[in-house]
C-alpha positions as a printed Julia matrix, in Angstrom:
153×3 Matrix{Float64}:
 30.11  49.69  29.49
 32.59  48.84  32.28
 35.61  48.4   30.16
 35.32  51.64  28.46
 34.6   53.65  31.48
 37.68  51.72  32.74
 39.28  53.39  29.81
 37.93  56.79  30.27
 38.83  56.85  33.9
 42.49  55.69  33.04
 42.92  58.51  30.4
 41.55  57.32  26.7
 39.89  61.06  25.65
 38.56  59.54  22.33
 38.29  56.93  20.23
 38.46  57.2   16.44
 37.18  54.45  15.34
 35.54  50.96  17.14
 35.54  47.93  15.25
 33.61  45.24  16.45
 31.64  42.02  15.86
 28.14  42.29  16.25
 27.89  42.1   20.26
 24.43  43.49  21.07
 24.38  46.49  23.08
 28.45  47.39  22.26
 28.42  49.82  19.53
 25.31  51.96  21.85
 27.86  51.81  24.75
 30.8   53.21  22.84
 28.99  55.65  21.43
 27.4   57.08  25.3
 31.16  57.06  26.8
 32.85  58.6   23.32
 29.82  59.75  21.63
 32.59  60.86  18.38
 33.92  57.28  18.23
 32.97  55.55  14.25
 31.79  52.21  14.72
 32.39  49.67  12.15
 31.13  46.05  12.49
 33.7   43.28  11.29
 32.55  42.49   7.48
 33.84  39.22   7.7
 31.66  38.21  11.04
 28.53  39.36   9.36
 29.48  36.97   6.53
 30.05  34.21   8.72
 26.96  34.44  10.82
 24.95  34.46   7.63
 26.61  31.53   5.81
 24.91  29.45   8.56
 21.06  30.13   7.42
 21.74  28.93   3.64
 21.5   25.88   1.88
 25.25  24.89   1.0
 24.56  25.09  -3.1
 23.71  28.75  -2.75
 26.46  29.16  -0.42
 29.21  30.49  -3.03
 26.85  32.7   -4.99
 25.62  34.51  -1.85
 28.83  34.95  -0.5
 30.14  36.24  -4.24
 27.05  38.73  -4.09
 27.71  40.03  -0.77
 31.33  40.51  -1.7
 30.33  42.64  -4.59
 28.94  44.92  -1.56
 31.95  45.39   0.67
 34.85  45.47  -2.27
 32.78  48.23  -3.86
 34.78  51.67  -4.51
 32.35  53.92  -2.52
 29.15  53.47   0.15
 27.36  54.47  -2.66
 28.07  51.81  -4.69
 28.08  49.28  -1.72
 24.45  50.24  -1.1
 23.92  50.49  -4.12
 25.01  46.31  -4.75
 23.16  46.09  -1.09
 19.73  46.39  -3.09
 20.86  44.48  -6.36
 21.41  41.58  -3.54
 18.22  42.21  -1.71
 16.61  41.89  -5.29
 17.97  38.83  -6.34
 18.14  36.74  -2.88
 15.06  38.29  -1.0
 12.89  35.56  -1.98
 14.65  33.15  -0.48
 16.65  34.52   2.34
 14.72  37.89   3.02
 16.73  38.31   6.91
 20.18  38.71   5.0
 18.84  42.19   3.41
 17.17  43.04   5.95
 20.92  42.34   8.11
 22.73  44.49   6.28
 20.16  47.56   5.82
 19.22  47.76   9.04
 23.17  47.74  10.32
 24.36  49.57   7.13
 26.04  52.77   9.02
 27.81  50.23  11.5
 29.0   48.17   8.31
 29.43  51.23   6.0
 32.23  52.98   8.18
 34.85  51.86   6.29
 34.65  52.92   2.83
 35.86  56.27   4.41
 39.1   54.75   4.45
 41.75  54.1    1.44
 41.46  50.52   0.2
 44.73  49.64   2.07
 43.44  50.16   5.08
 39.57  49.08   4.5
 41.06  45.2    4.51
 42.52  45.67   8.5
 39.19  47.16   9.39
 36.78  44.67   7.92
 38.22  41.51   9.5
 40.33  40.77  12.64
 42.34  38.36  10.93
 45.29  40.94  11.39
 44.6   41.59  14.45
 43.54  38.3   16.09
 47.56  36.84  14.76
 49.53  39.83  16.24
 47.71  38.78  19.45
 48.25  35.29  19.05
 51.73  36.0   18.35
 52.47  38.05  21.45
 50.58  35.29  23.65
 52.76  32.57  22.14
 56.09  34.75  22.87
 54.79  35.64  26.59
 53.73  31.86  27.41
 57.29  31.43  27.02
 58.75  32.15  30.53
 62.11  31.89  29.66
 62.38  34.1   27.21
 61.82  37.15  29.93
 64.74  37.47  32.75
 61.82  39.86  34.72
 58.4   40.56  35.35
 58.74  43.72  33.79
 60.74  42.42  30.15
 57.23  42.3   28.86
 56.1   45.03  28.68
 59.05  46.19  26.42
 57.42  43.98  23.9
């Protein structure tokens, strides 16, 4: 709540969209400072959280299931793949539906986008290297003659 009244207090008016890992509390935060911001949980962290409750010969078949839900064309569909997973794995790991339906507007945000840009909003992988990137170049103390030569990165 700090950071983004940080934000708000050096000038961000709004925030289109928020995407996040599943840090308890943050999307409820963003939404009280920029109560118009779309929150979209990272796809890809939900997966990996979940991979570590099941048994490691039903790992590629639940991951191939839950796939079918976030590659789908539309929410509707996604939902829609949602419940054909909750029927065939509820059984035997009941939390993952429950997961995914109970977060399903957070995770669903996306599918308002065009497919192109659905892939940068459902992992971090992009952004995580363009950070990792800039680090590596900055580490580099050399390579800037000033302070300031940064920041025209």
């Amino acid at each position: 709540m700090g950071v983004l009244t940080e934000l708000k207090n050096r000038g961000v008016q709004d925030i289109l969209i928020a995407c996040m890992d599943g840090l308890s509390g943050f999307p409820e935060a963003v939404r009280s400072i920029n109560p118009n911001t779309r929150v979209q949980l990272y796809i890809i962290h939900m997966v990996r959280n979940l991979t570590k409750i099941f048994s490691y010969k039903n790992l590629k078949k639940v991951c191939a299931d839950l796939k079918t839900i976030y590659t789908a064309n539309t929410e509707e569909a996604g939902y829609d793949a949602l419940e054909d997973f909750g029927k065939r794995w509820n059984d035997k790991y009941p939390m993952i539906y429950k997961s995914w339906e109970q977060r399903w507007g957070d995770l669903s945000e996306f599918f308002k986008y065009l497919s192109e840009i659905r892939r940068a909003i459902f992992t971090t992988n992009a952004i995580e290297s363009l950070f990792y990137r800039l680090l590596k170049v900055a580490k580099n103390k050399s390579t800037f003659s000033t302070d300031d030569a940064i920041m025209s990165l």
